[in-house]
N, CA, C and O atoms as CSV, one atom per row, in Angstrom:
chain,resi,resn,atom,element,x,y,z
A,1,UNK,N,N,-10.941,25.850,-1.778
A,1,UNK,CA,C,-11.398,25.375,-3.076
A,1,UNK,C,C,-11.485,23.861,-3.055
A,1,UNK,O,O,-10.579,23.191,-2.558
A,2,UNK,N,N,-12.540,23.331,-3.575
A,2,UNK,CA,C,-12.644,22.201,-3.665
A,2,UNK,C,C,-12.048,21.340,-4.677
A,2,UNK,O,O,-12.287,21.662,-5.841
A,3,UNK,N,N,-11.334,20.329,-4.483
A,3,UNK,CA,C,-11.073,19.511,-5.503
A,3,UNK,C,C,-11.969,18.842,-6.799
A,3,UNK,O,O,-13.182,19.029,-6.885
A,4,UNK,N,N,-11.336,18.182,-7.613
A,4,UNK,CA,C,-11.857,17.477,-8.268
A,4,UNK,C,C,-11.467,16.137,-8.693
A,4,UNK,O,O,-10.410,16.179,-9.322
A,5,UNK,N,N,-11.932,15.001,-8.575
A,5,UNK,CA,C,-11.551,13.968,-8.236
A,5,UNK,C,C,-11.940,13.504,-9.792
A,5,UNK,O,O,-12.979,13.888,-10.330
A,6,UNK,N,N,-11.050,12.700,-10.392
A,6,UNK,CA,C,-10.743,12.589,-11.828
A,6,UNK,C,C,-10.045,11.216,-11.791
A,6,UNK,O,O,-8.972,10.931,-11.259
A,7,UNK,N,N,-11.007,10.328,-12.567
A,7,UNK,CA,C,-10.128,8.909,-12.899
A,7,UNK,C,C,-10.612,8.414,-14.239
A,7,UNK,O,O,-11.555,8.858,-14.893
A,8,UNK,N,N,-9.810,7.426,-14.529
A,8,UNK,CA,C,-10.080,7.177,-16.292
A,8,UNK,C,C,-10.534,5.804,-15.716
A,8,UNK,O,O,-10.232,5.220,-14.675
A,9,UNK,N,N,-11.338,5.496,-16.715
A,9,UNK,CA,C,-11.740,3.808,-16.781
A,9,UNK,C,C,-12.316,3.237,-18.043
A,9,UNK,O,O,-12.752,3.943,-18.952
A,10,UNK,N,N,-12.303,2.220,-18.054
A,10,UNK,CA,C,-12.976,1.403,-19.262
A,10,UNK,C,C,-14.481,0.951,-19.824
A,10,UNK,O,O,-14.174,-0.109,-20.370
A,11,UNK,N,N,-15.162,1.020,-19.921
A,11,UNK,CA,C,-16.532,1.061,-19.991
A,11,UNK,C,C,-16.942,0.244,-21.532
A,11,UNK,O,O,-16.273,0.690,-22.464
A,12,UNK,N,N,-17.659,-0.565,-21.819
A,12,UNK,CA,C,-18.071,-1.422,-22.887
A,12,UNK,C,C,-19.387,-1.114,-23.231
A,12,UNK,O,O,-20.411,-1.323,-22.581
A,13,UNK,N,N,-19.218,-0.487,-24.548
A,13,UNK,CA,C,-20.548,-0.117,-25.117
A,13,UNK,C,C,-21.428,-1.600,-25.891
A,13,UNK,O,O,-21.044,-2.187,-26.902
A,14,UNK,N,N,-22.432,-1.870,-25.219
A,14,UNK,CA,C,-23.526,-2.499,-25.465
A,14,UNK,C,C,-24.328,-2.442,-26.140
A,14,UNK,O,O,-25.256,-1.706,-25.807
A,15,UNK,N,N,-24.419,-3.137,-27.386
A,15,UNK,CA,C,-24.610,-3.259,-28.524
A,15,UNK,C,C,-25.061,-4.680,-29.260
A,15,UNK,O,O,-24.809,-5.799,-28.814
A,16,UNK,N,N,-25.672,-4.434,-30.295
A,16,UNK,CA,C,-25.892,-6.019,-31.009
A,16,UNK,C,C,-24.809,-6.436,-31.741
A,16,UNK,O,O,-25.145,-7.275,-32.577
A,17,UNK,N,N,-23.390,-6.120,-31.752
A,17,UNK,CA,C,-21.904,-6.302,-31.987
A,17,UNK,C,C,-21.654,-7.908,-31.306
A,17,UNK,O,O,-21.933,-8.074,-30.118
A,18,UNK,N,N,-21.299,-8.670,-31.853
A,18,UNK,CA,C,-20.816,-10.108,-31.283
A,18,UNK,C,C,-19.830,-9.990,-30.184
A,18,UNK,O,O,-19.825,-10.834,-29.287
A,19,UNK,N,N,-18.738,-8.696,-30.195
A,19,UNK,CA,C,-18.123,-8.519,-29.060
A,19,UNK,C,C,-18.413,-6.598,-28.916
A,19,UNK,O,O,-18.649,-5.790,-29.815
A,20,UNK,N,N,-18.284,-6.405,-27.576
A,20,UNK,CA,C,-19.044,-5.833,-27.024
A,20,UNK,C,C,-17.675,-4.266,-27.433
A,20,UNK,O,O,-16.611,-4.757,-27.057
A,21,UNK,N,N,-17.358,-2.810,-27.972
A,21,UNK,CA,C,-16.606,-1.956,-28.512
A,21,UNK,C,C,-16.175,-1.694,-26.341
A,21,UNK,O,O,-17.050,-1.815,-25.484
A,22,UNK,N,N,-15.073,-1.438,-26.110
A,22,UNK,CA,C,-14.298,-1.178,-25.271
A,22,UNK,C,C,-14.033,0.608,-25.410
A,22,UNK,O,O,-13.073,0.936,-26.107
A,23,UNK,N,N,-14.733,1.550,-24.865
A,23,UNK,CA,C,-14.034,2.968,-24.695
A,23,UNK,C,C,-13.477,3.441,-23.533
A,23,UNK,O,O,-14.063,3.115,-22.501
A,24,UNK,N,N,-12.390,4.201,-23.421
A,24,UNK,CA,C,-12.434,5.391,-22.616
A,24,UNK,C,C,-13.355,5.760,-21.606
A,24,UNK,O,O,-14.447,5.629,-22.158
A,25,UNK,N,N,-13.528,6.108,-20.560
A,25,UNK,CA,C,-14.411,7.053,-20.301
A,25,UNK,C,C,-13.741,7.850,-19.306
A,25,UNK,O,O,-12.703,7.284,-18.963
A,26,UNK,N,N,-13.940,9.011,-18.670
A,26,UNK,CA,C,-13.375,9.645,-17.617
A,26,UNK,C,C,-14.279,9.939,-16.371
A,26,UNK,O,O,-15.344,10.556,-16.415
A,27,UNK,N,N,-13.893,9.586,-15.633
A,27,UNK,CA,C,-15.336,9.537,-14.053
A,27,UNK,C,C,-14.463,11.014,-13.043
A,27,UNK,O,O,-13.350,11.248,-12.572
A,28,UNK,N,N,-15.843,11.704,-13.142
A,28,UNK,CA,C,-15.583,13.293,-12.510
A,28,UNK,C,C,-16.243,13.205,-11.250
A,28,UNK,O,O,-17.339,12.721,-11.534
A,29,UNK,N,N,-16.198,13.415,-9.905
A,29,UNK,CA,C,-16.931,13.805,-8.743
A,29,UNK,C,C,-16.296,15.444,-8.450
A,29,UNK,O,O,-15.076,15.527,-8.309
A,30,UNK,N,N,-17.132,16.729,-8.361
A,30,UNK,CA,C,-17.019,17.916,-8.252
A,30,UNK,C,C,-17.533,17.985,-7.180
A,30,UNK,O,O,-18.746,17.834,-7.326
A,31,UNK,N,N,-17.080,18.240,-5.432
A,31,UNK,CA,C,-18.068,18.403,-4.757
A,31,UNK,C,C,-18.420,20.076,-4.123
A,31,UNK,O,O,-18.979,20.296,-3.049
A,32,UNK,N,N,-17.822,21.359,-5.312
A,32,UNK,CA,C,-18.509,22.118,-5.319
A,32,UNK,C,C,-19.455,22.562,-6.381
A,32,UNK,O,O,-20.375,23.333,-6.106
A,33,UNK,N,N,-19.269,22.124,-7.529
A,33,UNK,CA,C,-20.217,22.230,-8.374
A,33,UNK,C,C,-21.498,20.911,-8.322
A,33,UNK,O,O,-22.570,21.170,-8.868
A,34,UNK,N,N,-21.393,20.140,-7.946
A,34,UNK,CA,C,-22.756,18.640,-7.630
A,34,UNK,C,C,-22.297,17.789,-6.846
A,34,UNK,O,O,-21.922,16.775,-7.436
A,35,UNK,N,N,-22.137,17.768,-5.493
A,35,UNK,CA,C,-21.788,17.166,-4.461
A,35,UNK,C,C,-22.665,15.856,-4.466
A,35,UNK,O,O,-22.565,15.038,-3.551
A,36,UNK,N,N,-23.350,15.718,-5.309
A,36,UNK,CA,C,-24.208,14.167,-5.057
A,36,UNK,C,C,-24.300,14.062,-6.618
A,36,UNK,O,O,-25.398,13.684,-7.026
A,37,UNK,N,N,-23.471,14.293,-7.441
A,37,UNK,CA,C,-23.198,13.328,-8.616
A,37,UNK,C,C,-22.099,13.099,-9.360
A,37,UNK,O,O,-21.291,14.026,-9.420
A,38,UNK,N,N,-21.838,12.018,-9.993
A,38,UNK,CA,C,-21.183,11.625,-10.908
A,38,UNK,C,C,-21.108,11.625,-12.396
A,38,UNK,O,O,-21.675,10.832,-13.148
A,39,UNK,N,N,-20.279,12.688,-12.744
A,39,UNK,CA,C,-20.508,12.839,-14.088
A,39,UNK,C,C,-19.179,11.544,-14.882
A,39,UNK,O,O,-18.146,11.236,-14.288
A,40,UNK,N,N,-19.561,11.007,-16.232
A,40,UNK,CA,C,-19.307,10.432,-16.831
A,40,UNK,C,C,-18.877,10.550,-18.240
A,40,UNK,O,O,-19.676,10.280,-19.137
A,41,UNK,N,N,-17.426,11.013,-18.551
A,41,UNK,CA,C,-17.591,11.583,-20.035
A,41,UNK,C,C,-16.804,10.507,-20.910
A,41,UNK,O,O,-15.713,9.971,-20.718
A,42,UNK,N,N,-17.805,10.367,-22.013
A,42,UNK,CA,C,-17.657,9.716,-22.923
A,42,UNK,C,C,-16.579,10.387,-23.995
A,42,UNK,O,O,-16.390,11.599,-23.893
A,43,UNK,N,N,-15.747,9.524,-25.188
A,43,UNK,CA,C,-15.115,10.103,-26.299
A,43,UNK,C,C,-16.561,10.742,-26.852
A,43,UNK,O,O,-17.694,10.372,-26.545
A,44,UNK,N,N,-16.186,11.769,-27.722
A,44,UNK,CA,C,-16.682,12.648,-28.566
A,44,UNK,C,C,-17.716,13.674,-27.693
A,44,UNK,O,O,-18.800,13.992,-28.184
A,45,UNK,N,N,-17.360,14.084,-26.575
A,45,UNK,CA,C,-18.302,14.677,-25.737
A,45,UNK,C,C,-19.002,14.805,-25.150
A,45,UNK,O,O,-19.099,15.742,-24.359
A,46,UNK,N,N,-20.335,13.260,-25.413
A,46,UNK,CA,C,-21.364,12.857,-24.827
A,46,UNK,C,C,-20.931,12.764,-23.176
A,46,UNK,O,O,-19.801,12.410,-22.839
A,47,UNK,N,N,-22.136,13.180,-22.069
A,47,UNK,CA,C,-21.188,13.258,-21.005
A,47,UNK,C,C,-22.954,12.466,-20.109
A,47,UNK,O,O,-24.030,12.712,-20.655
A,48,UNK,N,N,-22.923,11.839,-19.164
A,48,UNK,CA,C,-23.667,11.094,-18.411
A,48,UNK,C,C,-23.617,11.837,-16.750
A,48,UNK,O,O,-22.576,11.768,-16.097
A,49,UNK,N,N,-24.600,12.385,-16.311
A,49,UNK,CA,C,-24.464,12.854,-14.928
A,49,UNK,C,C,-25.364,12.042,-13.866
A,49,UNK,O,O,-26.562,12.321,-13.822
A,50,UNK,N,N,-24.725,10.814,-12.806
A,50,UNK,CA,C,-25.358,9.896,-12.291
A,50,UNK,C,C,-25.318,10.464,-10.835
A,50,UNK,O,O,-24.338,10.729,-10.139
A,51,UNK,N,N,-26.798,10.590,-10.536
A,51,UNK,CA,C,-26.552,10.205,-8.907
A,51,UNK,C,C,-25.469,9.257,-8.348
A,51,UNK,O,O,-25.242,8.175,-8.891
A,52,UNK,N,N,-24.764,9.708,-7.184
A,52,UNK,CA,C,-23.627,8.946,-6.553
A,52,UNK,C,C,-24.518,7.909,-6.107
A,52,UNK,O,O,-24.450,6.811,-6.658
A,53,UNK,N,N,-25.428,8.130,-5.089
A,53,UNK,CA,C,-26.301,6.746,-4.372
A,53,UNK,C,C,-26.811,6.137,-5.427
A,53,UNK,O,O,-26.734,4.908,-5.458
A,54,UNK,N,N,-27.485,6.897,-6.597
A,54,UNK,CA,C,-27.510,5.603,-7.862
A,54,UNK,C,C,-26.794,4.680,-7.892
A,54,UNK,O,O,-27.138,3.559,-7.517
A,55,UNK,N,N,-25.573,4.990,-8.375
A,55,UNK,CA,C,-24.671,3.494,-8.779
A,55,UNK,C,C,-24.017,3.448,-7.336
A,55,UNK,O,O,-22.800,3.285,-7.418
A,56,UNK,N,N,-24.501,3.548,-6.004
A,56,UNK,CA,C,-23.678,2.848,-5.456
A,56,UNK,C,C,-25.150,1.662,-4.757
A,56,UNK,O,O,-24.913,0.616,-4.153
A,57,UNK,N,N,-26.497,2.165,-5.036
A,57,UNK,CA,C,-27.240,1.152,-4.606
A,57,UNK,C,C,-27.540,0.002,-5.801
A,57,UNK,O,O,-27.838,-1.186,-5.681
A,58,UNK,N,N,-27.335,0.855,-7.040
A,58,UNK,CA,C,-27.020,-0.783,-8.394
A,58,UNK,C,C,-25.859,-1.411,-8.519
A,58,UNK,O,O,-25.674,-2.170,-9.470
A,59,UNK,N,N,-24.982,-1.205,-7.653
A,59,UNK,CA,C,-23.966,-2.134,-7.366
A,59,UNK,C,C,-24.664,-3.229,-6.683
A,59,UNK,O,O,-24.554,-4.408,-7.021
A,60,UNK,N,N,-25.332,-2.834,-5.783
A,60,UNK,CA,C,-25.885,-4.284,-4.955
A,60,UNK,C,C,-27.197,-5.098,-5.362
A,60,UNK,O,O,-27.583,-6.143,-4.837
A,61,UNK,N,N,-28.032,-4.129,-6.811
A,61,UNK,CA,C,-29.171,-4.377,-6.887
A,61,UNK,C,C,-29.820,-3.419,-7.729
A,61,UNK,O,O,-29.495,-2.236,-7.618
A,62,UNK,N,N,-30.918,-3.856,-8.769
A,62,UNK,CA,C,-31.417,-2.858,-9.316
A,62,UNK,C,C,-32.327,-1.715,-9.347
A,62,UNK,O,O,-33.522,-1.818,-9.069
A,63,UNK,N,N,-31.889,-0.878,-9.607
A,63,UNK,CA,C,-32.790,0.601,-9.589
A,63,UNK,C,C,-33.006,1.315,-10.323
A,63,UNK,O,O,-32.422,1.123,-11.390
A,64,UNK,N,N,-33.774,2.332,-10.262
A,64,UNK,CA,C,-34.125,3.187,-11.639
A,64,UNK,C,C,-34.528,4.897,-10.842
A,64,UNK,O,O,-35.222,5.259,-9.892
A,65,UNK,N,N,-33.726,5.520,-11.767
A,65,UNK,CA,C,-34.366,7.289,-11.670
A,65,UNK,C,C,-33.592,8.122,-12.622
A,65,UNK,O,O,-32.404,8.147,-12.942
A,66,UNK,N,N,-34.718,8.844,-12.996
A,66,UNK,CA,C,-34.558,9.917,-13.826
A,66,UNK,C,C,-33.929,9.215,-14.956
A,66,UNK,O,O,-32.699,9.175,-14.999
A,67,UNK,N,N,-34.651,8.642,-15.899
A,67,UNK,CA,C,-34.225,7.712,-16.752
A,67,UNK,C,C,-32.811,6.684,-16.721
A,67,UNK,O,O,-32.409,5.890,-17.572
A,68,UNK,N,N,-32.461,6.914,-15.883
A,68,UNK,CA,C,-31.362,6.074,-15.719
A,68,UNK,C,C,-31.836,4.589,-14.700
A,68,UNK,O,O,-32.468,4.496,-13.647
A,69,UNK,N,N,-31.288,3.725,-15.460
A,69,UNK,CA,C,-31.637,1.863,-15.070
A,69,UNK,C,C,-30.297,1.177,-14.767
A,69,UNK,O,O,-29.535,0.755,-15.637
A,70,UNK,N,N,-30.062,1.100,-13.275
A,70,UNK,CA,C,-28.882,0.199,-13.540
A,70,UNK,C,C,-28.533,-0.984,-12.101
A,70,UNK,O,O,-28.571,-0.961,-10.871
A,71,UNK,N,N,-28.325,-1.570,-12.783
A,71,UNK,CA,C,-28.099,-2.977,-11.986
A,71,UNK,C,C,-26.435,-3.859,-12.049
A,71,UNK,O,O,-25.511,-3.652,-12.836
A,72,UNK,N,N,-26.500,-4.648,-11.155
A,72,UNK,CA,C,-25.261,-5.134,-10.861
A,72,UNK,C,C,-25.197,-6.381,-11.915
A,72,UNK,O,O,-26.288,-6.826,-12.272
A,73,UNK,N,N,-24.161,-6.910,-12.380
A,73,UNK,CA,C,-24.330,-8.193,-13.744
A,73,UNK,C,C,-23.161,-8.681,-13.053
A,73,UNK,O,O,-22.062,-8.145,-12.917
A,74,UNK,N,N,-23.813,-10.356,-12.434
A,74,UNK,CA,C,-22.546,-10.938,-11.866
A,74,UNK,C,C,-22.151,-10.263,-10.979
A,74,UNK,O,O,-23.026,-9.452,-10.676
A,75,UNK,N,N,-20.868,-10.117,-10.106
A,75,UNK,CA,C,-20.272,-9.818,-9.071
A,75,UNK,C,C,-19.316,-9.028,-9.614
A,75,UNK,O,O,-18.966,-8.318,-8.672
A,76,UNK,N,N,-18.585,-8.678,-10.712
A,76,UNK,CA,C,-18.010,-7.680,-11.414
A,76,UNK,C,C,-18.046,-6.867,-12.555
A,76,UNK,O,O,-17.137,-6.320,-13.180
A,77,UNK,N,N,-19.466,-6.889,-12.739
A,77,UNK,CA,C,-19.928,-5.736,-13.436
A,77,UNK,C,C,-21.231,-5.124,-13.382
A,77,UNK,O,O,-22.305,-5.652,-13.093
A,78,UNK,N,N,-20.919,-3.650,-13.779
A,78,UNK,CA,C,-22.428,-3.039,-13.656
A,78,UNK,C,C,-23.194,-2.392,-14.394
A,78,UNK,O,O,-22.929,-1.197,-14.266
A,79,UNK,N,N,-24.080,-2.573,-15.163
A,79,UNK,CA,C,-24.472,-2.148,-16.369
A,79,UNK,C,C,-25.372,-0.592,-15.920
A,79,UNK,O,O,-26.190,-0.639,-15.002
A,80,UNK,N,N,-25.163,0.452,-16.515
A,80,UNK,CA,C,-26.046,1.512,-16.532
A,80,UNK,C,C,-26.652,1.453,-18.026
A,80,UNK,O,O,-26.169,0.981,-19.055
A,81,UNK,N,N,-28.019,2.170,-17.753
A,81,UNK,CA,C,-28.797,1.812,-19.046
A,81,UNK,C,C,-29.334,3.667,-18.923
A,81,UNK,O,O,-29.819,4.297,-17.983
A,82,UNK,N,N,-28.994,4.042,-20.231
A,82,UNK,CA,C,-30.149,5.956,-20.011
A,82,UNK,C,C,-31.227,5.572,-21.133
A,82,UNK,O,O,-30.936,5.058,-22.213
A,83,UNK,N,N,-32.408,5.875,-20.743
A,83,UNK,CA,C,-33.410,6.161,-21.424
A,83,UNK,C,C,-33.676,7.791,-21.882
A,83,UNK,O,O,-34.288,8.635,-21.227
A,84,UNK,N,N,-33.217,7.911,-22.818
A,84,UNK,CA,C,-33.893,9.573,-23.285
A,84,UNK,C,C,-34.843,9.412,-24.938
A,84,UNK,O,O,-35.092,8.509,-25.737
A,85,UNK,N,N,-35.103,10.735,-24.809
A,85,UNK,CA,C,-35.843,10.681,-26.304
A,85,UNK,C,C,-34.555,10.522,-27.888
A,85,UNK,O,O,-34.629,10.521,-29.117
A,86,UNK,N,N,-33.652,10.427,-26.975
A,86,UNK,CA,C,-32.891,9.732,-28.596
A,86,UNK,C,C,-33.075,8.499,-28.606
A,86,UNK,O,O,-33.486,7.954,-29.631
A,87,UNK,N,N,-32.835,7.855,-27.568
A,87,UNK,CA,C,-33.580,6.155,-27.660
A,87,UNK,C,C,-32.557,5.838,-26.495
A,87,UNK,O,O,-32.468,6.563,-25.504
A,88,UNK,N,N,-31.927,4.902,-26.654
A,88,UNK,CA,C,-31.616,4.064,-25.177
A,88,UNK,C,C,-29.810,3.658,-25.166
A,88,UNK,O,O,-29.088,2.901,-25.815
A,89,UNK,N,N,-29.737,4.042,-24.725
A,89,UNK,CA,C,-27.672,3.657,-24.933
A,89,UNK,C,C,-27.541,2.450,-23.347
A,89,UNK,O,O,-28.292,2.471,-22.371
A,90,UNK,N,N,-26.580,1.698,-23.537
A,90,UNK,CA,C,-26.407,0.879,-21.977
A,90,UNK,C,C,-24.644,0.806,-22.412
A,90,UNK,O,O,-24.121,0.785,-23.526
A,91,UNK,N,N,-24.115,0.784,-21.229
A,91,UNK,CA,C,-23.097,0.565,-20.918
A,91,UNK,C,C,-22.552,-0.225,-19.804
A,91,UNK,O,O,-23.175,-0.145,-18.745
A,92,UNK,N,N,-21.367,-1.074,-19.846
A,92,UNK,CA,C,-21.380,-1.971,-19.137
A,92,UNK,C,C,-19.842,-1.621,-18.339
A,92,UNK,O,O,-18.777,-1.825,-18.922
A,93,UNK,N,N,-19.896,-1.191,-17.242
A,93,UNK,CA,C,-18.239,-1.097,-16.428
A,93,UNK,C,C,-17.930,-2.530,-15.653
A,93,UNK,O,O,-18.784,-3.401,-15.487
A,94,UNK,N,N,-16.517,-2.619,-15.195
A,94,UNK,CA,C,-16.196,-3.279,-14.589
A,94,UNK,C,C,-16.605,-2.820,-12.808
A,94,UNK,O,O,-16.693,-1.621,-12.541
A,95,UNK,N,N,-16.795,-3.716,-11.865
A,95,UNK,CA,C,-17.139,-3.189,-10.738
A,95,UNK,C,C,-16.312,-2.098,-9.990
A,95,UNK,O,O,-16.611,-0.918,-9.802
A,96,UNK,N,N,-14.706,-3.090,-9.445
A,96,UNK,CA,C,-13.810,-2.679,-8.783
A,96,UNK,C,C,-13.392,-1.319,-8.983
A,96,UNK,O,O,-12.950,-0.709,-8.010
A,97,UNK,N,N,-13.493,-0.557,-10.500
A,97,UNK,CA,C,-12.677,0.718,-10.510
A,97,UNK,C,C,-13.786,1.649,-9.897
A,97,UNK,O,O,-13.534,2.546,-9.093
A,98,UNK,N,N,-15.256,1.285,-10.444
A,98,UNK,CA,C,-16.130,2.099,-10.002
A,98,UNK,C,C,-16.426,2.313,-8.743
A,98,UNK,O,O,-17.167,3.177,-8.274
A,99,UNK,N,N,-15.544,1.124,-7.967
A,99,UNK,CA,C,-16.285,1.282,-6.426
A,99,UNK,C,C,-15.067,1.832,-5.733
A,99,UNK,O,O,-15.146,2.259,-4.581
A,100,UNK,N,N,-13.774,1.827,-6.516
A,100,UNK,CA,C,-12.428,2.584,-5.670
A,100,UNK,C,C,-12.701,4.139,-5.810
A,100,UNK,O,O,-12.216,4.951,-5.022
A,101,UNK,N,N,-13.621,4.537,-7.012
A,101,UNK,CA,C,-13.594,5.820,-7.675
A,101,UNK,C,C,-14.956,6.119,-6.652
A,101,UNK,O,O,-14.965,7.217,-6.095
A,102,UNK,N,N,-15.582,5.606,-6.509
A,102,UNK,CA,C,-16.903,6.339,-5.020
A,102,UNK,C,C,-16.195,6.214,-4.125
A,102,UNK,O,O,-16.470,7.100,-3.316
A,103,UNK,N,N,-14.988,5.281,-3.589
A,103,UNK,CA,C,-14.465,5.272,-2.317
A,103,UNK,C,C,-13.675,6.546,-2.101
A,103,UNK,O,O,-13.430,6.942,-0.961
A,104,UNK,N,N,-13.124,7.437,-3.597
A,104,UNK,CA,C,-12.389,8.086,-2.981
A,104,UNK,C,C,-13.376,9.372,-3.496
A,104,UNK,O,O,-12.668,10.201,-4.070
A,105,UNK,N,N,-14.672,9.742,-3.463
A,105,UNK,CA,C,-15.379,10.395,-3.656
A,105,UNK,C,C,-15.864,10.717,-2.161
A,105,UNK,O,O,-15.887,11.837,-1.652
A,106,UNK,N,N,-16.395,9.043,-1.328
A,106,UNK,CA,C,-16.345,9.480,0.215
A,106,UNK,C,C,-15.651,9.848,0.806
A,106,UNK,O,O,-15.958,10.631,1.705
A,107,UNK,N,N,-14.189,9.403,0.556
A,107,UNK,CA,C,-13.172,10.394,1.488
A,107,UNK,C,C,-12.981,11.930,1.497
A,107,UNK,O,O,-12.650,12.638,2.448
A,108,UNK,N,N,-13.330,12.367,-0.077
A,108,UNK,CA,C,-12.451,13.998,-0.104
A,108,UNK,C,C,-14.165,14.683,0.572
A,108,UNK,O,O,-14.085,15.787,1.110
A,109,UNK,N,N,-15.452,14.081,0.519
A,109,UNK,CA,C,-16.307,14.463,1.254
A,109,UNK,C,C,-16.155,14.601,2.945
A,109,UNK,O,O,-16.363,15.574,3.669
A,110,UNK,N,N,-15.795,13.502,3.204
A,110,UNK,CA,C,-15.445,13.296,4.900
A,110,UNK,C,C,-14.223,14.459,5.015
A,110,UNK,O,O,-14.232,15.232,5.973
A,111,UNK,N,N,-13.579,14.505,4.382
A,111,UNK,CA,C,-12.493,15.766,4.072
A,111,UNK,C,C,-12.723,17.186,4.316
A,111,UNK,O,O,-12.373,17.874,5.275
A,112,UNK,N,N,-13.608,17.602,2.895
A,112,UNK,CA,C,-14.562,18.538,2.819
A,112,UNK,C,C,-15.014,19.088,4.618
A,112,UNK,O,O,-14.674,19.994,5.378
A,113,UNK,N,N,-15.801,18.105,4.641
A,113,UNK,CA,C,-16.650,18.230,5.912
A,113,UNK,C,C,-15.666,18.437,7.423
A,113,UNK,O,O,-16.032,18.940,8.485
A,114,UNK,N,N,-14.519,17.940,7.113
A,114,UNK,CA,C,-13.473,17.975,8.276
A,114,UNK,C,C,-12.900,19.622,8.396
A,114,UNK,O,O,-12.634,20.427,9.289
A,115,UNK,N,N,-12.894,19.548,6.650
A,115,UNK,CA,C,-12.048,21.473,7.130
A,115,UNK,C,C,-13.355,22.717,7.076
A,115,UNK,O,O,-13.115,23.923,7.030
A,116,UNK,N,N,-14.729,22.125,7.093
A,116,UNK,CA,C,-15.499,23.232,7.589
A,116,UNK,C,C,-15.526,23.301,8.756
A,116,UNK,O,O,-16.153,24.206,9.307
């Protein structure tokens, strides 16, 4: 059975607010149910499912798919932006947790792959 790799982090909702609302969020990697994504759940349910190579190539630079826009801001943070037909939400993380939380997304993969 495969694990599930589960970490909490902070995420800043982006907004025309003078300072920017600070939530929760919880970062999921399942690598038997979507082995190449990252789901993202917000308070009140709203939940975000990102390609892993998404945010690990807008860490270095910007990109775009499947309505999702996201780019690196500064050297410690990374803004994801979703475009859907409700209109447009962006959120802004800090770098470091997001890139310890893919680091240990590659390991339980290299893992995975060790005990087949």
């Amino acid at each position: 059975m495969s694990p599930v790799i589960k970490e909490h982090a902070r995420a800043r909702l982006v907004t025309d607010a003078r300072d920017l609302p600070t939530v929760a969020v919880e970062l999921r990697y399942d690598t038997a149910a979507a082995p190449h994504t990252i789901r993202v759940a917000f308070p009140g349910g709203a939940e975000w499912a990102v390609e892993r190579e998404l945010l690990e190539r807008g860490l270095r630079a910007p990109v775009e798919h499947d309505g999702y826009r996201i780019w690196p801001c500064g050297r410690a943070q990374l803004v994801v932006e979703l475009h859907s037909a409700a209109g447009v939400e962006v959120v802004q993380f800090d770098s470091a947790p997001l890139i310890r939380f893919l680091r240990r997304t590659h390991a339980e993969t290299r893992t995975e792959t060790a005990r087949a």
